[in-house]
C-alpha positions in Angstrom: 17.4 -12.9 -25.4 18.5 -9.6 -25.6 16.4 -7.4 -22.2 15.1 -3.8 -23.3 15.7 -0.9 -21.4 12.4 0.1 -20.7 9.1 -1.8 -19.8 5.3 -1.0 -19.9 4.2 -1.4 -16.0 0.8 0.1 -13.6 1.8 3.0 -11.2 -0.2 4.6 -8.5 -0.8 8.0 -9.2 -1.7 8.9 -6.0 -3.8 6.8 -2.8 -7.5 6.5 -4.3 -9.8 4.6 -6.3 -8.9 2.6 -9.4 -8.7 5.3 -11.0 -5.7 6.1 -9.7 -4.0 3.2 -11.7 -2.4 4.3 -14.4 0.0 3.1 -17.4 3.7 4.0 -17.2 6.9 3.3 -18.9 9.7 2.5 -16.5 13.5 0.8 -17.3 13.8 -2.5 -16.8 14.3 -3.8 -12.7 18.2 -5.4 -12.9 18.3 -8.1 -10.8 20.5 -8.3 -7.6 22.7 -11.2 -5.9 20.0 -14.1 -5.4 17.4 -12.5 -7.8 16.5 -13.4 -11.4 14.9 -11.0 -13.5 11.4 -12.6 -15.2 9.6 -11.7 -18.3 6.3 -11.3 -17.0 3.8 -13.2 -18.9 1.1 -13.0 -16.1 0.6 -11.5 -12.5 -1.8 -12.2 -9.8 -4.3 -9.5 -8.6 -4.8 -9.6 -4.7 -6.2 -7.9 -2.0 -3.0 -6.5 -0.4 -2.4 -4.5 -3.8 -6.0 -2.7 -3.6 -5.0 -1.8 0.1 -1.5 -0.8 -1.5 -3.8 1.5 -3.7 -5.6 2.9 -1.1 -2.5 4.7 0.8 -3.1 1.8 3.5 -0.4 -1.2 2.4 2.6 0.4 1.5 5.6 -1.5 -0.2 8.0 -2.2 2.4 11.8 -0.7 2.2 13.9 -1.7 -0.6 10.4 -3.2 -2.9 9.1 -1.5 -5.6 6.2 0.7 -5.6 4.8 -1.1 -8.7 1.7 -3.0 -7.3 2.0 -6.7 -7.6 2.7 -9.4 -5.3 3.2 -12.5 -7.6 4.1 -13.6 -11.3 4.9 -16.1 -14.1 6.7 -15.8 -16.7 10.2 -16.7 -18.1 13.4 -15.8 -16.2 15.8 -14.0 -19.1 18.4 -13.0 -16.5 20.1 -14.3 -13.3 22.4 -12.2 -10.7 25.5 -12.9 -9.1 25.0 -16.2 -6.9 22.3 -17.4 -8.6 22.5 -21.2 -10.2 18.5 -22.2 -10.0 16.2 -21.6 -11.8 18.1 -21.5 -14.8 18.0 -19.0 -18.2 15.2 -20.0 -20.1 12.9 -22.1 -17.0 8.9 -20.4 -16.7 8.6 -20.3 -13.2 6.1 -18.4 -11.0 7.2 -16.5 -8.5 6.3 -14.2 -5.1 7.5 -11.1 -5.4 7.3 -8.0 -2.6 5.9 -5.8 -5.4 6.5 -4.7 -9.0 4.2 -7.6 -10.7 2.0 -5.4 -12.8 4.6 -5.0 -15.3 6.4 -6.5 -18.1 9.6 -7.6 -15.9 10.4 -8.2 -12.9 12.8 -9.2 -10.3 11.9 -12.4 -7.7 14.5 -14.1 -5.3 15.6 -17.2 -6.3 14.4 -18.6 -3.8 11.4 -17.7 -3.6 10.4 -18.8 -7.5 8.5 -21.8 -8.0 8.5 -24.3 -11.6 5.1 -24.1 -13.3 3.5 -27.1 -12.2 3.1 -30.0 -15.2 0.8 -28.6 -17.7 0.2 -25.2 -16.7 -0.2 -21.6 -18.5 1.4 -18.9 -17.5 -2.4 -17.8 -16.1 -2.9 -20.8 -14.0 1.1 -20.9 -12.7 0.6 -16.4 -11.8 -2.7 -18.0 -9.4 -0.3 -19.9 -7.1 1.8 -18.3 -5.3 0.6 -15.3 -3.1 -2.1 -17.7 -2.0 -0.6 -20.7 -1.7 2.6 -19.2 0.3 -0.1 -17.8 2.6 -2.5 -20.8 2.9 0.6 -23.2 3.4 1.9 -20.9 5.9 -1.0 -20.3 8.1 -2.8 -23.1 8.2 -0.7 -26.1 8.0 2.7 -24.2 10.0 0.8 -21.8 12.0 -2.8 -23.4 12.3 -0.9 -27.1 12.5 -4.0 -29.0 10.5 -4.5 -32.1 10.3 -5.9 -34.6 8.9 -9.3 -35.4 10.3 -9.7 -32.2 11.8 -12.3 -29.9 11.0 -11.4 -26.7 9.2 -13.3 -23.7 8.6 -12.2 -21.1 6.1 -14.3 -17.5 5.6 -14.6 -16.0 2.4 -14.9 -19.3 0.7 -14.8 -17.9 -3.3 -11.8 -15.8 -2.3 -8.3 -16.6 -3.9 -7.3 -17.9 -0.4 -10.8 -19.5 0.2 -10.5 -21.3 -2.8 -6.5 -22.4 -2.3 -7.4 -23.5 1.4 -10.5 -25.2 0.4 -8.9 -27.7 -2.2 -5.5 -27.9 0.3 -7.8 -28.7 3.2 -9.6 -31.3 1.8 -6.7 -33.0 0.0 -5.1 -33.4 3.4 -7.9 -35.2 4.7 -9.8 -32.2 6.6 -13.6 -31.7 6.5 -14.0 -28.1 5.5 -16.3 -25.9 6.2 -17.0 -22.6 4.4 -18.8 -19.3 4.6 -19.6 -17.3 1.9 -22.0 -14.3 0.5 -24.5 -15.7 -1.7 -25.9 -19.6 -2.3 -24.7 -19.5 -5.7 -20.7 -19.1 -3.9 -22.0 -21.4 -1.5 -22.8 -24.2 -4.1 -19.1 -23.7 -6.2 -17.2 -23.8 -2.7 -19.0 -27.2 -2.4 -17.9 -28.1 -6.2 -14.6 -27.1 -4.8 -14.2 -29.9 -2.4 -16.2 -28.0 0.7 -18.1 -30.5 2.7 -20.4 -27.8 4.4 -21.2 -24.5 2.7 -22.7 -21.6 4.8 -24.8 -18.5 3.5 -23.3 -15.7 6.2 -26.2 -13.3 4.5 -28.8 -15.6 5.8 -27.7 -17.8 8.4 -25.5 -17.1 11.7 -22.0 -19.2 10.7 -21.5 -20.3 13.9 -24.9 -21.5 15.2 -24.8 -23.5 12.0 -21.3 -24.9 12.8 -22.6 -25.7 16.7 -25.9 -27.5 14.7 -24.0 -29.6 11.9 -20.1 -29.4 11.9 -18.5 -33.2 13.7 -17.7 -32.3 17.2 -19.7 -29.1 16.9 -16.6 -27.1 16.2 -13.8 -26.5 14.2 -9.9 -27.1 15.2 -8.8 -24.6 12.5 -10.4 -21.5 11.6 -8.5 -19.1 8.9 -9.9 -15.5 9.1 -9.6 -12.5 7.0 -12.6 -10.7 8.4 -11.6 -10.0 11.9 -14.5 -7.7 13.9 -17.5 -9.1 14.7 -15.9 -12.2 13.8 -13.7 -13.0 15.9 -16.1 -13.6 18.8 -18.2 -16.2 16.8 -14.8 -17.6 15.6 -14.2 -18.3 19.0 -17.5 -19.5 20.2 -17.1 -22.1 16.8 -13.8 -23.4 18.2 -13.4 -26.9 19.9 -10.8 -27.5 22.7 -7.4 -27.0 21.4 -8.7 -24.8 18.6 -6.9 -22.7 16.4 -7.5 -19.4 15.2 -5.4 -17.3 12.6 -5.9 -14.3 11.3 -4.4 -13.0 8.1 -6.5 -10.2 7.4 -9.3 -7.8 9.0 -12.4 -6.6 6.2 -13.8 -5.5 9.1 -11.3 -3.8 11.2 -8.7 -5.0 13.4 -10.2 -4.0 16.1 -12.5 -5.8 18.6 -13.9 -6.5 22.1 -13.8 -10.4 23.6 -14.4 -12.5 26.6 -10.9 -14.2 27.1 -12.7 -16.8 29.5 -13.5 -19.6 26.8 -9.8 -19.1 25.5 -8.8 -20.0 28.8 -11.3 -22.8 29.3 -11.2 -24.2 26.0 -7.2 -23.5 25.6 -7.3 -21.6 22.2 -4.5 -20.4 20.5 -5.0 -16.5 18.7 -2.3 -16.2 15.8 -2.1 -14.6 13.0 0.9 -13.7 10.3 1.7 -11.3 7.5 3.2 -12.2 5.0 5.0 -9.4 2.8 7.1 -8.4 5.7 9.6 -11.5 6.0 12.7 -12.3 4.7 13.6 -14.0 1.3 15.1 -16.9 3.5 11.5 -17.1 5.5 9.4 -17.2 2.1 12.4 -19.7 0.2 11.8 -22.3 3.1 8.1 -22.1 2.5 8.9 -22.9 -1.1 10.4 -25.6 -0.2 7.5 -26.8 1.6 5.3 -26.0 -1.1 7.9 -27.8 -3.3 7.9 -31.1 -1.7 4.1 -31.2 -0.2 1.9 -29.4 -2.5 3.3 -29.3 -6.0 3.0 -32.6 -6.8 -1.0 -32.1 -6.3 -0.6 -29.6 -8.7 1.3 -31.6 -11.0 -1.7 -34.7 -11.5 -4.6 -31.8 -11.0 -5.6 -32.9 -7.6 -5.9 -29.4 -7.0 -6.3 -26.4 -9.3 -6.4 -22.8 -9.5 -9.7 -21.0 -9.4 -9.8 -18.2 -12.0 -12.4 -15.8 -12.4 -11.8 -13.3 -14.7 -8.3 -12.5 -16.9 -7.9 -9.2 -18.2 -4.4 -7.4 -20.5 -2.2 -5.5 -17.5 -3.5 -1.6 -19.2 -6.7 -2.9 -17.9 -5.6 -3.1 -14.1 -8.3 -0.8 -12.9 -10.7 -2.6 -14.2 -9.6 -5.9 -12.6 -9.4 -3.8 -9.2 -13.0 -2.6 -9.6 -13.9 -6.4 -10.4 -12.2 -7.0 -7.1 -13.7 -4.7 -5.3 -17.7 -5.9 -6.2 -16.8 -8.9 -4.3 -18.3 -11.0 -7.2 -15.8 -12.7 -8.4 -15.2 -16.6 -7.8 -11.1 -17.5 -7.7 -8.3 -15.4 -8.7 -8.0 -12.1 -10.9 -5.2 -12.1 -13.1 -3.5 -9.3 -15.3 -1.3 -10.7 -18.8 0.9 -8.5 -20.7 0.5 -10.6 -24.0 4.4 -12.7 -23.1 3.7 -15.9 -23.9 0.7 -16.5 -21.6 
């Protein structure tokens, strides 16, 4: 396959609303020692890229500016050192920005075979949440099977992801989310107790009905308010982490049932590390979770598919908080 020189791709015009995103031409990433360059049939839509959009996430050093943290597609070209994935192999990848275009570059490492039946759609839903929900609640979190696990924002791509993960590891998982209609698909998901945050305090209801009357594993991306009641809904030995903060990172707490109930507070980004951080978590992913994907055990949740010009309006979709599962952008590559 002969690569062009130039590529249709989504810029930022400047921090600001969707608006802001705007159509471009750019030449063609080359990929590096340890990358492979991919045509881009599909790329995830995440949170991180609306904050990116915003002035508030930038890319870090060395990553393009492009928005977009994950993609599927076919990898046309390898650089020096590189031996797997081969020429030719679709593969989906987590990338540190770049994915709303037509190509673009991914360590080796951190590329992933689509699982056994998948489109390019469903393979571009995997990786930014399943790197994360892997990493922070079976490394960080440590769940087990048998445990309780509570996930906010049950519809989200990560609610959804640690939803199905949690239950196919033999958790009972709880859920919170904004309306009964997400309440009833998080249930359809796999989610043994739903809970209406709108109408009901999450973790009164957790004290009232959850085994133990508590969770061992709480994943967060809500932070504020939150993070007291996360606490107050944690047994002995609990475990909260944190991965992001909707409503600020900032918060006041009474450290005396962290003491008495010997709670662990993490949390973990994931952008930030290394290529040789996010490649072992491949590995994990690899060995642990991709056969579940391979017989459908679990699946990816998508809510709305839109062509990449259209990337505002899949970050305004976003935005309404509506959406059940994954957006996700195709530039018409073999999706």
């Amino acid at each position: 396959m002969i690569t062009p020189t130039s590529m249709r791709c989504i810029e930022i015009k400047a921090p600001g609303g969707p608006e802001q995103l705007v159509p471009a031409e750019r030449p063609v990433p080359v990929a590096k020692s340890g990358e492979v360059l991919i045509a881009v049939a599909a790329a995830g839509v995440n949170r991180p890229d609306v904050l990116q959009r915003m002035g508030l996430y930038p890319a870090p050093p060395g990553a393009s500016e492009v928005p977009g943290l994950e993609v599927a597609g076919t990898v046309i070209a390898l650089g020096a050192g590189v031996t797997s994935p081969s020429i030719g192999e679709r593969v989906c990848a987590l990338v540190n920005g770049g994915g709303y275009a037509e190509y673009a570059t991914a360590s080796s490492r951190n590329c992933l075979r689509f699982p056994r039946g998948f489109t390019a759609v469903e393979a571009a839903a995997l990786p930014e949440t399943f790197f994360t929900v892997w990493h922070n609640v079976f490394e960080r979190g440590g769940l087990k099977s048998g445990e309780i696990f509570l996930v906010h924002g049950g519809t989200s791509g990560i609610g959804t992801t640690a939803i199905q993960l949690a239950k196919a590891f033999g958790a009972f998982v709880i859920t919170t989310a904004g309306s009964d209609e997400k309440c009833h698909a998080c249930l359809k998901l796999g989610a043994d107790l739903a809970i209406n945050y709108r109408t009901t305090d999450f973790a009164e209801e957790i004290r009232a009905k959850a085994p133990g009357k508590g969770a061992d594993v709480i994943l967060d991306m809500v932070g504020g308010s939150y993070v007291a009641r996360n606490i107050r809904s944690l047994k002995a030995d609990g475990r909260l982490v944190n991965i992001a903060f909707l409503e600020g990172s900032k918060t006041e707490i009474d450290l005396v049932p962290v003491m008495l109930k010997r709670l662990t507070l993490t949390g973990s980004t994931l952008r930030i590390r290394d290529s040789q951080f996010k490649g072992d978590l491949a590995e994990a992913l690899s060995r642990h979770v991709w056969p579940l994907l391979d017989r459908r055990a679990v699946n990816p949740v998508i809510d709305l598919c839109l062509p990449l010009a259209e990337a505002a309006a899949a970050h305004r979709h976003m935005e309404t908080s509506r959406h059940i599962g994954k957006i996700i952008l195709t530039t018409g590559f073999n999706s």
